[in-house]
C-alpha positions in Angstrom: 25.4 46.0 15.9 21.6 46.4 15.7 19.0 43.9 15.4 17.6 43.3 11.8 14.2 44.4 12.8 15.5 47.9 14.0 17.7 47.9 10.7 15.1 46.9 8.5 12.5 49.3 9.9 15.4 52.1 8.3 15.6 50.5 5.3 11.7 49.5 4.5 10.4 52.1 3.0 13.5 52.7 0.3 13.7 48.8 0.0 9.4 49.2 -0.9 10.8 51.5 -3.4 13.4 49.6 -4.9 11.8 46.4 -5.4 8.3 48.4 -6.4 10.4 50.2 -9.2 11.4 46.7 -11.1 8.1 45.0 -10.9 5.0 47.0 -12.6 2.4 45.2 -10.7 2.1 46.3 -7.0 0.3 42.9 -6.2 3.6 41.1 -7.2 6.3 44.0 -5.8 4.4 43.3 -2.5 4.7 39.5 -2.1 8.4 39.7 -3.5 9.0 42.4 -0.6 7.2 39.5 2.0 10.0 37.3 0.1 12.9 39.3 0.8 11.6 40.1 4.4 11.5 35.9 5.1 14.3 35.7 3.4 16.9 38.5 4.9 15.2 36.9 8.4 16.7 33.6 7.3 20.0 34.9 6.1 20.7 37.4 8.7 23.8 35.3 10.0 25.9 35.5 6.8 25.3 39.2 6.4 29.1 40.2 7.7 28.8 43.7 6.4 31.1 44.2 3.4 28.3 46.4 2.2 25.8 48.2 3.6 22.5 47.0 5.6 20.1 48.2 2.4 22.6 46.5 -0.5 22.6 43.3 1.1 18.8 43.6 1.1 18.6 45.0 -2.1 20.7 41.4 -3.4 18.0 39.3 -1.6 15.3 41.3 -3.6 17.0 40.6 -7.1 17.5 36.9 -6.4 13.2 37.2 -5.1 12.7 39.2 -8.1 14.5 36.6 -10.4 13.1 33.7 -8.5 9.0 35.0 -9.0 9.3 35.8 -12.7 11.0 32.0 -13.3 8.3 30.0 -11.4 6.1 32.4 -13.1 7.6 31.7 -16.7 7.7 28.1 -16.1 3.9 28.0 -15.1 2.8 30.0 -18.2 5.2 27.8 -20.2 3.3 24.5 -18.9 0.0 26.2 -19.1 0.8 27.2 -22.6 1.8 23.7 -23.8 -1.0 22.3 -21.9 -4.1 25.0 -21.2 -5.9 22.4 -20.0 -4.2 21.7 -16.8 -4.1 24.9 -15.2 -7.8 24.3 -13.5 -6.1 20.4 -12.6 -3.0 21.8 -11.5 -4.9 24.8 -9.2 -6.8 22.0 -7.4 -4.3 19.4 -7.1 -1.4 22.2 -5.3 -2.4 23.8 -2.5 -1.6 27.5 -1.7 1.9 27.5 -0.4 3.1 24.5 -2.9 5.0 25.7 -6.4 5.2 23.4 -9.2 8.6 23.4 -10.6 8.8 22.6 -14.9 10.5 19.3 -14.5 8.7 17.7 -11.9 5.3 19.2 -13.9 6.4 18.0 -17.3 7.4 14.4 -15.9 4.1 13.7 -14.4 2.5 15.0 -17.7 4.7 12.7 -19.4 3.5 9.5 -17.3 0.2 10.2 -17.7 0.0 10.6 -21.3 2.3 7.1 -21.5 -0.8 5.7 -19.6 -3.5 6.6 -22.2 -3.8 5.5 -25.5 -1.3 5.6 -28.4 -3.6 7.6 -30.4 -4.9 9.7 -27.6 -1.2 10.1 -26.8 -0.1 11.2 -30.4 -3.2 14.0 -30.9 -2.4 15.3 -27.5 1.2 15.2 -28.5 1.3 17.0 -31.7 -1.2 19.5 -30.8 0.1 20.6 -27.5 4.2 19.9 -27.4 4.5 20.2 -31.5 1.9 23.1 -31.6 0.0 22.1 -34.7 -3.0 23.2 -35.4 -6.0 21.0 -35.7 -6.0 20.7 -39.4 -2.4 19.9 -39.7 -3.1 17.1 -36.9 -5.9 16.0 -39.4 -3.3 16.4 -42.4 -0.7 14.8 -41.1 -3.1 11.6 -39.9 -4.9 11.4 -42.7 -8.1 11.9 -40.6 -11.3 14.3 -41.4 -11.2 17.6 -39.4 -14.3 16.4 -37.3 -12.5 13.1 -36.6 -9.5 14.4 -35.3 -11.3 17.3 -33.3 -13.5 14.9 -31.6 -10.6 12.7 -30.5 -9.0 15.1 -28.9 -12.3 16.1 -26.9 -11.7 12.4 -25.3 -8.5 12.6 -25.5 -8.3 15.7 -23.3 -11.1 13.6 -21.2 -9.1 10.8 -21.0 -6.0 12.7 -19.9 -8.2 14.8 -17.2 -9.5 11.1 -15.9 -5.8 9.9 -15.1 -4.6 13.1 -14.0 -7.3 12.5 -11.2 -6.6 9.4 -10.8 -2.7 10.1 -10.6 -3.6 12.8 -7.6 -5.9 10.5 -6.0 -3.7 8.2 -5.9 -0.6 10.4 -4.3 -3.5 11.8 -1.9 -3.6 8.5 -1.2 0.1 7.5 -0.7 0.8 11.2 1.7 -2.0 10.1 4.3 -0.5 6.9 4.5 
């Protein structure tokens, strides 16, 4: 049997092909490629050949293919809910590190129990319930310019113990 790099050197260029025709941007078709590369390196030992070389690689792309557009729908799905965080979020993870939608939405959850009911409820209804600010004012009974104003500190105050959250798991890792 050859080695996987010799077999993979055959197979590149129509793997490049394959995975480049299912993803439009060539940015993305390149790192899922890195994926499957990494990935078919790590597997290699359960490939028994019940298919060919270039289908078994070919099944390592669709699950990379599959994997990238999930972490990528879960992180437009948090930053969508909360648009906020996605500057917080790019500090707080470092390169290599994915967040993953349950982890993300449980630490959001902990930090908005730690602020204020009210902050809490306008952050709440505008950002898992979607409303709009004058519904929010509607359905508080508050003036447009009261409501919009608490959510500027809200958002502030939700910013401040999001720091304070990461500071403080900064400080538990070095320990």
């Amino acid at each position: 049997m050859k080695k996987i790099e010799d077999q993979i050197k055959e197979c590149l260029q129509k793997l490049k092909n394959y995975i480049f025709s299912r993803v439009s941007d060539s940015c993305e078709a390149e790192e899922i490629l890195q994926e499957t590369l990494i990935s078919s390196h790590e597997s290699y030992a359960f490939f028994k050949g019940k298919s060919s070389f270039f289908t078994w690689l070919c099944g390592i792309a669709n699950h990379e293919i599959a994997d990238f557009y999930r972490k990528k729908k879960i992180k437009t799905i948090l930053f969508s809910k909360f648009p906020f965080l996605e500057e917080i979020v790019s500090q707080a993870l470092g390169p290599e590190e994915q967040i993953l939608e349950k982890e993300a939405r449980e630490e959001v959850r902990k930090v908005l129990r730690r602020l204020s009911e009210g902050y809490s409820l306008v952050l709440r209804l505008k950002y898992y319930r979607g409303l709009r600010v004058e519904e929010i004012a509607q359905k508080l009974g508050m003036s447009l310019k009261a409501v919009e104003s608490k959510l500027s500190r809200a958002r502030m105050a939700f910013r401040r113990e999001w720091a304070v959250r990461v500071q403080s798991s900064k400080c538990k890792v070095q320990n």
